[in-house]
SEFI-342747 format. One line per field, with one value per residue (C-alpha): residue number from 1; residue in one letter; chain; x, y, z. Coordinates in nm, 4 decimals. Layout:
num: c(NUM, ...)
residuo: c(A, ...)
cadena: c(A, ...)
xx: c(X, ...)
yy: c(Y, ...)
zz: c(Z, ...)
***
This chain:
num: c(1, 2, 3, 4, 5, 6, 7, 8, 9, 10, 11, 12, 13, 14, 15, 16, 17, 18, 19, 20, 21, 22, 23, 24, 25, 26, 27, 28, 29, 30, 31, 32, 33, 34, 35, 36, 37, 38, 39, 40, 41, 42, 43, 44, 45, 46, 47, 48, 49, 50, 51, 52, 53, 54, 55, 56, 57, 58, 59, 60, 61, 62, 63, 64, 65, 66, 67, 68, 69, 70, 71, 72, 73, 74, 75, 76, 77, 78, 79, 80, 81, 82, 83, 84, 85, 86, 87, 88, 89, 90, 91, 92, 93, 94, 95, 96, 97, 98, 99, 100, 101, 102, 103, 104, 105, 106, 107, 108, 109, 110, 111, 112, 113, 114, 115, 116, 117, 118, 119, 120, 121, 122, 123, 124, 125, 126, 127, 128, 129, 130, 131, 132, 133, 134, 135, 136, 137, 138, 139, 140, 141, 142, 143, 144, 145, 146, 147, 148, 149, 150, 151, 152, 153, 154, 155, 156, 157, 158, 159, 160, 161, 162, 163, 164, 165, 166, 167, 168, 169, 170, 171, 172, 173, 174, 175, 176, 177, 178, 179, 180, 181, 182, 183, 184, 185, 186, 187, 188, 189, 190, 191, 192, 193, 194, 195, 196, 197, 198, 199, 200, 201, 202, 203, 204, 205, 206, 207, 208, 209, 210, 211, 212, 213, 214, 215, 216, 217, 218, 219, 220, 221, 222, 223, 224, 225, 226, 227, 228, 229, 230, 231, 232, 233, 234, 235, 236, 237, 238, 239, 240, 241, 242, 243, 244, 245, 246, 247, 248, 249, 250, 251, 252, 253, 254, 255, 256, 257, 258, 259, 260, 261, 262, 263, 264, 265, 266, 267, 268, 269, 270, 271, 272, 273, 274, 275, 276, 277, 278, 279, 280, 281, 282, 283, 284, 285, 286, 287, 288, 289, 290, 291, 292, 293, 294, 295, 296, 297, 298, 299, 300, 301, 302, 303, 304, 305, 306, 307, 308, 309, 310, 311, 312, 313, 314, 315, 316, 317, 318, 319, 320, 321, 322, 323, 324, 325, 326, 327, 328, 329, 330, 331, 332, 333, 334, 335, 336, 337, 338, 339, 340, 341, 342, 343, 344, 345, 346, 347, 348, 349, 350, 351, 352, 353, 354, 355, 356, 357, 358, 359, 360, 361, 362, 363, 364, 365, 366, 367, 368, 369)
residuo: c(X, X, X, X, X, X, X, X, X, X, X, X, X, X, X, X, X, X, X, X, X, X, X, X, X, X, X, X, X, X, X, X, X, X, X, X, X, X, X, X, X, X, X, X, X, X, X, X, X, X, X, X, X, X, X, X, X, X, X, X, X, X, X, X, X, X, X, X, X, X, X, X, X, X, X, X, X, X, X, X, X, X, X, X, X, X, X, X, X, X, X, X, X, X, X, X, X, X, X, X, X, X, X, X, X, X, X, X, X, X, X, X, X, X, X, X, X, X, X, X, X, X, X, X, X, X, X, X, X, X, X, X, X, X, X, X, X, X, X, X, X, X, X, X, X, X, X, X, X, X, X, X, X, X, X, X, X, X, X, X, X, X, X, X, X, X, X, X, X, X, X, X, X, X, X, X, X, X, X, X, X, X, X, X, X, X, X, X, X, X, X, X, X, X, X, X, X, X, X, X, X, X, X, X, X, X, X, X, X, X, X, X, X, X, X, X, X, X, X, X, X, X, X, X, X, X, X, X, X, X, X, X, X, X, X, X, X, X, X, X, X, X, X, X, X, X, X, X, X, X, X, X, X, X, X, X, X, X, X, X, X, X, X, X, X, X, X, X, X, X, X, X, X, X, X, X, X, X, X, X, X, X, X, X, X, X, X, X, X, X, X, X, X, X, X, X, X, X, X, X, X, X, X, X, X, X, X, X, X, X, X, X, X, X, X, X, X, X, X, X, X, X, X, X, X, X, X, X, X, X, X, X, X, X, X, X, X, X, X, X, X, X, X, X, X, X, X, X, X, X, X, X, X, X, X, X, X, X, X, X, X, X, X, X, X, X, X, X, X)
cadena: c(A, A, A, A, A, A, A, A, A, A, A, A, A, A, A, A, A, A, A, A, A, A, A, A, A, A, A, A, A, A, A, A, A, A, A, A, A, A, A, A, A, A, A, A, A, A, A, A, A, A, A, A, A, A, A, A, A, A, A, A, A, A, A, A, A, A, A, A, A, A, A, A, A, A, A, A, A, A, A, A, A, A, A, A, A, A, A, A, A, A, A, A, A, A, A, A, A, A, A, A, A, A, A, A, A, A, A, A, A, A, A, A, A, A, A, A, A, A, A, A, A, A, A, A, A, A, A, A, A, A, A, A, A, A, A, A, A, A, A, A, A, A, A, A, A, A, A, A, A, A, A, A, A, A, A, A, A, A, A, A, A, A, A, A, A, A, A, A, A, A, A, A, A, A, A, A, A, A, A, A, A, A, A, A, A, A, A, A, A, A, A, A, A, A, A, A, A, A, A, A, A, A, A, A, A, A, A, A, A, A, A, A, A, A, A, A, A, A, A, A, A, A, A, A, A, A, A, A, A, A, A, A, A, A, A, A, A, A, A, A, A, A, A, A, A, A, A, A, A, A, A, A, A, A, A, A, A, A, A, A, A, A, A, A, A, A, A, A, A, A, A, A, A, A, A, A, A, A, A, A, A, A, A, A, A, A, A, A, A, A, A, A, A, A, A, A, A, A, A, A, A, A, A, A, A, A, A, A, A, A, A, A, A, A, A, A, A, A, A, A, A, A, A, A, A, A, A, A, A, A, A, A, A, A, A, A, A, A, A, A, A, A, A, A, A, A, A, A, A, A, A, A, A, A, A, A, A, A, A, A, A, A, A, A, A, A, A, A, A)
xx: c(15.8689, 16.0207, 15.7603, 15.8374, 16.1868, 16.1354, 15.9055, 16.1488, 16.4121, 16.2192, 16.4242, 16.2157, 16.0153, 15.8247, 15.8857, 15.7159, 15.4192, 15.4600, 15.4957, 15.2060, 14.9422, 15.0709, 14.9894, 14.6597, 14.5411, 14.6885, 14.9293, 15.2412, 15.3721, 15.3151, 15.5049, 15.7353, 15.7526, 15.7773, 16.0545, 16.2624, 16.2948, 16.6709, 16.5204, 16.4405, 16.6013, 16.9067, 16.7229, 16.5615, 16.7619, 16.8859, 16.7086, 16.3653, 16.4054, 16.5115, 16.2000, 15.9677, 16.1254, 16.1128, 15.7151, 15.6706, 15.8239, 15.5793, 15.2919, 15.4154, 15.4590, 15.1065, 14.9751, 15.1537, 15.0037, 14.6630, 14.6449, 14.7595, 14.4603, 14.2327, 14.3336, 14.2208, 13.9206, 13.8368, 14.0083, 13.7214, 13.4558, 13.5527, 13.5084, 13.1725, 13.1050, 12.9832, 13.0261, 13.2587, 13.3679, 13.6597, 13.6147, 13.8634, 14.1840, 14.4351, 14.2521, 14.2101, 14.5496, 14.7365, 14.4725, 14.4691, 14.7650, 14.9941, 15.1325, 14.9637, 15.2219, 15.0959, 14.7860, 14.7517, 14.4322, 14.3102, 14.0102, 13.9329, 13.5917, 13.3857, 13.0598, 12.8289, 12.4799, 12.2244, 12.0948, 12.4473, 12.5629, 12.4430, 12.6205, 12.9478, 12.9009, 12.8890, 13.2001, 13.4313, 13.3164, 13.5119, 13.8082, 13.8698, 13.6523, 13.3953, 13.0939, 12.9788, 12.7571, 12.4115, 12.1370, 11.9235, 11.6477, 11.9113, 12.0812, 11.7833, 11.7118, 12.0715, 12.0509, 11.7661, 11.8794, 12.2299, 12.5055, 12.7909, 12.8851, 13.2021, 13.3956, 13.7652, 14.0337, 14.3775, 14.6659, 14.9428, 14.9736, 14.7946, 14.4414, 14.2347, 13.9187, 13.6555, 13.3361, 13.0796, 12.8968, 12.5531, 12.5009, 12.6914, 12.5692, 12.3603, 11.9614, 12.0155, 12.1847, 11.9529, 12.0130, 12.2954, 12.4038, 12.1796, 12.3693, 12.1960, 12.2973, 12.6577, 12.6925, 12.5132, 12.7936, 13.0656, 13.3553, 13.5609, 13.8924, 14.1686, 14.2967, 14.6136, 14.4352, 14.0407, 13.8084, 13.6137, 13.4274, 13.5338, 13.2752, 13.2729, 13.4822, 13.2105, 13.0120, 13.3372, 13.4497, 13.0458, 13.1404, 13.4820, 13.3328, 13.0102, 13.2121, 13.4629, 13.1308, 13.0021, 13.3238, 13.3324, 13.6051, 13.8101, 14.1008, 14.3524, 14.3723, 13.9912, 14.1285, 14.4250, 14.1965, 14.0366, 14.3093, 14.5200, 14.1777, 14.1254, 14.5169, 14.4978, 14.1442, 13.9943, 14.0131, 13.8599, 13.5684, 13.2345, 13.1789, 12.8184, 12.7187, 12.8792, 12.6902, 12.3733, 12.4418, 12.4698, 12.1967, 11.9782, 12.0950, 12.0688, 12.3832, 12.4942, 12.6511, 12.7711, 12.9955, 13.0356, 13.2170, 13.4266, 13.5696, 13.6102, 13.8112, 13.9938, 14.0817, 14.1723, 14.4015, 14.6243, 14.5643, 14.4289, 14.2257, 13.8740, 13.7011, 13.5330, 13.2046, 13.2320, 13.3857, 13.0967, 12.8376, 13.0321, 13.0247, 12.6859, 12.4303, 12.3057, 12.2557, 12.6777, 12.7626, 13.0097, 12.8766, 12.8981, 13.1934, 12.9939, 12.9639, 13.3233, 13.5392, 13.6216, 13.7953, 14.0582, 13.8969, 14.2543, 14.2372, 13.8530, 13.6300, 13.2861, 12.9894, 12.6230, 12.4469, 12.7107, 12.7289, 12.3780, 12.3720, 12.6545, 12.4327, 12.1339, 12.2537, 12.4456, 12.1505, 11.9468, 11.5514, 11.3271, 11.2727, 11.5648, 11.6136, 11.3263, 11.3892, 11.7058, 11.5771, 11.2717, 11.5843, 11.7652, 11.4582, 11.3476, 11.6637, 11.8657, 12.2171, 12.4451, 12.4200, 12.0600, 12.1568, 12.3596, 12.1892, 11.8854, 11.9165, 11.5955, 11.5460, 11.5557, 11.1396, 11.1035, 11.3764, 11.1130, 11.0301, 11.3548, 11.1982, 10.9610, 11.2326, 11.4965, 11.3240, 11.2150, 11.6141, 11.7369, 11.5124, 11.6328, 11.8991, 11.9164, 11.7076, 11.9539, 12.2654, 12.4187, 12.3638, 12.4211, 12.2600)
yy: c(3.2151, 2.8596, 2.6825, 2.9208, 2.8898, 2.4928, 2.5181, 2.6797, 2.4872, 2.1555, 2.0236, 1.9261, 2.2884, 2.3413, 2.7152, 2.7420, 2.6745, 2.8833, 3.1458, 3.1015, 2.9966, 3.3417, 3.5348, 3.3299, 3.3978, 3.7720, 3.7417, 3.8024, 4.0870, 3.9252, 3.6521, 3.9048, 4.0568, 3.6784, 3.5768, 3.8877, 3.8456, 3.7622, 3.4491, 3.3164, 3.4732, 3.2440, 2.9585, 3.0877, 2.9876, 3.3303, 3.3094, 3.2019, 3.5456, 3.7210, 3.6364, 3.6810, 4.0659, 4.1304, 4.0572, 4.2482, 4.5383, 4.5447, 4.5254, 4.7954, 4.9865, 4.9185, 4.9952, 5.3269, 5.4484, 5.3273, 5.4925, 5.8164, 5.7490, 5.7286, 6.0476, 6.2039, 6.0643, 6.1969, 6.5527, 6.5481, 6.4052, 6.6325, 6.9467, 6.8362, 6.7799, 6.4147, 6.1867, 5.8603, 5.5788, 5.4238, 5.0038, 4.7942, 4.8374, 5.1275, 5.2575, 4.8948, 4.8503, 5.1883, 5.1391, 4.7836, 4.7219, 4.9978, 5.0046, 5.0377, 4.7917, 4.5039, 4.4426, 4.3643, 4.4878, 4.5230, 4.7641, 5.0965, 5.0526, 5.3586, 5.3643, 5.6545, 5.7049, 5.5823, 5.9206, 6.0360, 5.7682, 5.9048, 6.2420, 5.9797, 5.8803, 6.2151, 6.2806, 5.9778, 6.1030, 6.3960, 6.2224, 5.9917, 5.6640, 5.4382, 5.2608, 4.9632, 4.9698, 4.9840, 5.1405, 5.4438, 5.1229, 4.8710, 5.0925, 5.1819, 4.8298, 4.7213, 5.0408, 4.8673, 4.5250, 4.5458, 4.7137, 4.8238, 5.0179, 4.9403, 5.1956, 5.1694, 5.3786, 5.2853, 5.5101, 5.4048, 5.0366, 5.0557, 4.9866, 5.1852, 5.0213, 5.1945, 5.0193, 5.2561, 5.1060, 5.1969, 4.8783, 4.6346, 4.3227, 4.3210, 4.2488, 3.8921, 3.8266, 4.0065, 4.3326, 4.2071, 4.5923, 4.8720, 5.1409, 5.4398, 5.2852, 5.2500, 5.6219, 5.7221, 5.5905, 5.6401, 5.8732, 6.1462, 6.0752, 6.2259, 6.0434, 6.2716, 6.6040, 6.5031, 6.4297, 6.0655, 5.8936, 5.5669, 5.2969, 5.2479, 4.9400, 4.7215, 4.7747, 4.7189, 4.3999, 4.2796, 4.4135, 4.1910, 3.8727, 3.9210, 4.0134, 3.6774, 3.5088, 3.6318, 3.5428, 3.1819, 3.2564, 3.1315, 3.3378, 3.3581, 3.7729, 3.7472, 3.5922, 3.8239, 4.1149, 4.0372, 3.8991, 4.2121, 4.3830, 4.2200, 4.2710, 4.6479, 4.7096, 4.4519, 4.6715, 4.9444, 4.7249, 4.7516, 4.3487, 4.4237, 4.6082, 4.3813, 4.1321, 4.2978, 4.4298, 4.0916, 3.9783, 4.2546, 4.1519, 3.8014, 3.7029, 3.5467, 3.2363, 3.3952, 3.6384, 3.3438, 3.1005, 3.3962, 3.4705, 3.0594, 3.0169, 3.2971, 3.1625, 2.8351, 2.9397, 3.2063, 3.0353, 3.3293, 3.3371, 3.5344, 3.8087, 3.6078, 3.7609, 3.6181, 3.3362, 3.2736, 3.2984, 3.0847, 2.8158, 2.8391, 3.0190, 2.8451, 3.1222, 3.1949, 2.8783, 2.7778, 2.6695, 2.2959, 2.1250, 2.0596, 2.4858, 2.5274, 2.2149, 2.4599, 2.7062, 2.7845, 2.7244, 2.6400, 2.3900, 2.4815, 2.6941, 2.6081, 2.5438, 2.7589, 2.4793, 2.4380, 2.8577, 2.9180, 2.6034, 2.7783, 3.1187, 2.8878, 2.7082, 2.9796, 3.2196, 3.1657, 3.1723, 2.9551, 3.3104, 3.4511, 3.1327, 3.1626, 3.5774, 3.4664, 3.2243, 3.4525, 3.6929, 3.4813, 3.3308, 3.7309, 3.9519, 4.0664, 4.0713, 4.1832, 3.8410, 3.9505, 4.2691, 4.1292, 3.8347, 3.9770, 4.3689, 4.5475, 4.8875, 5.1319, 5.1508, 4.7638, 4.7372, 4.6914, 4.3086, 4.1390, 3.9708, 3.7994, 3.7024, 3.5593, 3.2775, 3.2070, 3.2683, 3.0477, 2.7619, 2.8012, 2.7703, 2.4659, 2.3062, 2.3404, 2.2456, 2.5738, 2.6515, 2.4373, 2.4916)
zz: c(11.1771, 11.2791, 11.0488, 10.7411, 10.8017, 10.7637, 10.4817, 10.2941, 10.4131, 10.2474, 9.9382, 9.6213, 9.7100, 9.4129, 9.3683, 9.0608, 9.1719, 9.5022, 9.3183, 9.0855, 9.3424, 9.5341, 9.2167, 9.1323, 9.5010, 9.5157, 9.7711, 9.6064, 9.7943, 10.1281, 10.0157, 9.8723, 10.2371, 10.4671, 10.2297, 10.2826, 10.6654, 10.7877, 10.9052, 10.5817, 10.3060, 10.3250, 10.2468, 9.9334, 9.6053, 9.4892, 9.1012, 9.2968, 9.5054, 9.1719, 9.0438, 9.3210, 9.3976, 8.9995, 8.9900, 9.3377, 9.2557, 8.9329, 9.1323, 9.3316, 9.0201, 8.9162, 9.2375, 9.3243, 8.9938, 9.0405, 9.3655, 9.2198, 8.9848, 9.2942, 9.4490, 9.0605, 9.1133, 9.4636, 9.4326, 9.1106, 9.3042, 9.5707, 9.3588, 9.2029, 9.5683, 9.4771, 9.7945, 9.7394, 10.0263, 9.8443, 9.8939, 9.8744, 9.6487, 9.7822, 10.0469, 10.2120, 10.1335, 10.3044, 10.5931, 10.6715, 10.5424, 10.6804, 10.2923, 9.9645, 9.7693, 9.9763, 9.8435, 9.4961, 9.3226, 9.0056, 8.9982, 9.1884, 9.3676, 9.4828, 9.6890, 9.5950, 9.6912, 9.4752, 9.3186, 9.2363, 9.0076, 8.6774, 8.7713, 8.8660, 8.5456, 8.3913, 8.6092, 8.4921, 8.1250, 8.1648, 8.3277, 8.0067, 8.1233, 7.8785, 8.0720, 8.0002, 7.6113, 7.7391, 7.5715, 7.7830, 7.8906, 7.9340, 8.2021, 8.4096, 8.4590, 8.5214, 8.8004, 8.9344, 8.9350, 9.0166, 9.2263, 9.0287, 8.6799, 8.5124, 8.3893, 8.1688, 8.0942, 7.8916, 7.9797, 7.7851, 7.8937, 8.1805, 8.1782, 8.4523, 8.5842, 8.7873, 8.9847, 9.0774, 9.2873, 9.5396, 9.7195, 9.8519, 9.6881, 9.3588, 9.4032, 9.3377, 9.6621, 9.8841, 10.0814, 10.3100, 10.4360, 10.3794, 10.1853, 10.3436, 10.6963, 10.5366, 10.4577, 10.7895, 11.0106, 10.7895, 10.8850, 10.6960, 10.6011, 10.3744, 10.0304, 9.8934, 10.0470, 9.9235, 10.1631, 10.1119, 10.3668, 10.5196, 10.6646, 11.0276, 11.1631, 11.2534, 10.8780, 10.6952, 10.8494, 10.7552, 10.3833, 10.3975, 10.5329, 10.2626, 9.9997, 10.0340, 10.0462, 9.7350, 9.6002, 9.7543, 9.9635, 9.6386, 9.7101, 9.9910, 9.9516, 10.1035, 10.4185, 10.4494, 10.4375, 10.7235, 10.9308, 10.8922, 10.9454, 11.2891, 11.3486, 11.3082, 11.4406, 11.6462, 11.9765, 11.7606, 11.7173, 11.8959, 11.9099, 12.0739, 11.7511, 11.5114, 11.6417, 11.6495, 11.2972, 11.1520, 11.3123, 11.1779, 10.8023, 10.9072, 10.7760, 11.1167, 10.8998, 10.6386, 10.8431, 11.1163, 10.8635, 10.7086, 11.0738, 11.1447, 10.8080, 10.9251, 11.2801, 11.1418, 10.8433, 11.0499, 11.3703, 11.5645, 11.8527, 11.8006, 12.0816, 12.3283, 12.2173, 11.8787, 11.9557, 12.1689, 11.9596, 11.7180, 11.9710, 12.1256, 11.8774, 11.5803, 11.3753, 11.3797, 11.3106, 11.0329, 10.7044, 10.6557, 10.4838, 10.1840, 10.1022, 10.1926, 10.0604, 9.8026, 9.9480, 9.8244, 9.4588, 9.2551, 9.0591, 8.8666, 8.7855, 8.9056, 8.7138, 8.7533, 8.9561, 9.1859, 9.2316, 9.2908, 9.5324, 9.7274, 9.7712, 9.8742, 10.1309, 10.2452, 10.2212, 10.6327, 10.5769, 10.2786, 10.1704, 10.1087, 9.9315, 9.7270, 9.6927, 9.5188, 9.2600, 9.1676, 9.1188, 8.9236, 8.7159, 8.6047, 8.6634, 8.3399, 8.3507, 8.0456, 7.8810, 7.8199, 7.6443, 7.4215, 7.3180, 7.2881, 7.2231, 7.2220, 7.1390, 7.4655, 7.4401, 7.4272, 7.7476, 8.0147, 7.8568, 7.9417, 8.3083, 8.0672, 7.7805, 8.0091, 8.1425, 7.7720, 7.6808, 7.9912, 7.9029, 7.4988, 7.5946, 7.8540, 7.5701, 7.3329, 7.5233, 7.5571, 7.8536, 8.2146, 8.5143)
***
């Protein structure tokens, strides 16, 4: 609190850009929420915390409404009796949190099993939602291939977006939790009187740590989820397991320098368990400087090269390594649909056109690495 109060204290502050880096990295309302302590408060210029309560209490508008949209969804589910684990968005935010306003999101993500997301689809139909354009080929290979189905809705002003999703990662990035093993441990829990299932403690904190990874750890929300994850739950936590369970995904260094980034931005001291096998075991330890120097990505976006050179050194055996670049070399994305749409009957040739279409492409100078 002594080290806020002098930060804020600091004349020549550029609140501005405080402000804008909070809402670029997604932390508004806990800046919303430091800046209102007694402490502090006094030394924040009266139009800066004008502004800063004036965009927090529209998040909280947006997100109060969203999570009403949520409960729709599961009291439907619920009544189809269609399974969903709500990831992310509200739920992380009321659990983790301890309030749903604190936690800015922009999506609704839902984890169903794999043979129920054509019916989720049917579902969301009736509730008002558009997928994704795909024709009937297109989506059975992107079902194949990837790990999530986009789905909007426009209420007014307020634009709805659903993820369906029935992995954790897409196919590209390698089975880093098993779904089945996900829904096998999770738990039943209550969203606005529906019953949803929530993953157990040890595979969630795995799913936060992979999914800043897959993100680059380019925001400062990532981090905060899993600091006020270990702050509410980290005597919950069966350390043996989570190590074991990362272990048996092999994603030792990918969870490892999640937790270290962690420890060193909010100062924190880790279990001894995982700090020890931070310290002492190869497998856990941090990624080198050269993967994370970017964190937290600001100022850039990144180009192709330097994304797929990030998930290869970050990736632990030569062939998982070489798993992903098959992947990426023969795997359609939504690109490929567009640029090249085939009939549904003609669907099953885009592994062998997109390596024609990358290298077109590269050729002609429209695409980088």
């Amino acid at each position: 609190m002594d080290e806020l109060a002098e930060l804020v204290s600091l004349q020549g502050l550029d609140w501005d850009l405080v402000i804008t880096r909070a809402q670029t990295h997604r932390v508004l309302p806990l800046l919303h929420r430091a800046l209102c302590v007694a402490l502090v408060r006094d030394g924040v210029p009266p139009p800066v915390a004008e502004r800063i309560r004036r965009v927090y209490l529209q998040v909280v508008a947006v997100n109060l409404i969203r999570n009403a949209e949520l409960t729709r969804i599961a009291r439907a589910f619920n009544q189809e009796g269609i399974g969903i684990l709500p990831m992310k968005g509200p739920a992380l935010a009321e659990r983790v949190y301890g309030d749903v306003t604190l936690r800015m999101f922009s999506d609704l993500d839902i984890l169903v099993p794999r043979d129920a997301v054509l019916p989720a689809k049917a579902l969301l139909l009736k509730l008002g939602y558009e997928p994704e354009q795909m024709a009937p080929g297109q989506e059975k290979l992107h079902l194949r291939v990837e790990c999530e189905y986009l789905f909007t809705r426009r209420d007014g002003g307020i634009p709805f977006f659903v993820e369906v999703h029935w992995a954790a990662m897409p196919r590209l990035l390698g089975t880093l939790l098993d779904p089945a093993d996900i829904w096998k441990r999770s738990v039943p829990v209550s969203v606005g009187g529906a019953v949803v299932r929530r993953m157990a403690y040890e595979d969630e904190l795995l799913y936060l740590c992979i999914h800043g990874w897959k993100h680059r750890w380019d925001s400062l929300l990532w981090m905060c989820d899993i600091n006020e994850f270990l702050d509410q739950y980290r005597d919950s936590i069966d350390w043996r397991e989570f190590l074991e369970r990362a272990e048996t995904h092999r994603i030792q260094r990918i969870v490892g320098t999640a937790l270290w980034l962690v420890a060193q931005l909010f100062r924190i001291e880790l279990p001894p368990k995982l700090a020890d096998a931070l310290g002492r075991d190869p497998h856990w330890r941090p990624l080198p400087v050269r993967v994370t120097d970017s964190f937290p990505g600001i100022s850039r976006e990144r180009t192709n090269l330097e994304t797929h050179l990030f998930y290869l050194r970050s990736l632990s055996s030569p062939g998982r390594r070489a798993a992903y670049l098959g992947h990426l070399l023969v795997q359609p994305t939504g690109t490929d649909f567009s640029e090249v749409p085939l009939p549904s009957s003609a669907a099953w040739t885009y592994p062998f056109l997109r390596p024609m279409r990358l290298a077109w492409k590269l050729l002609s100078g429209r695409q980088a690495l």
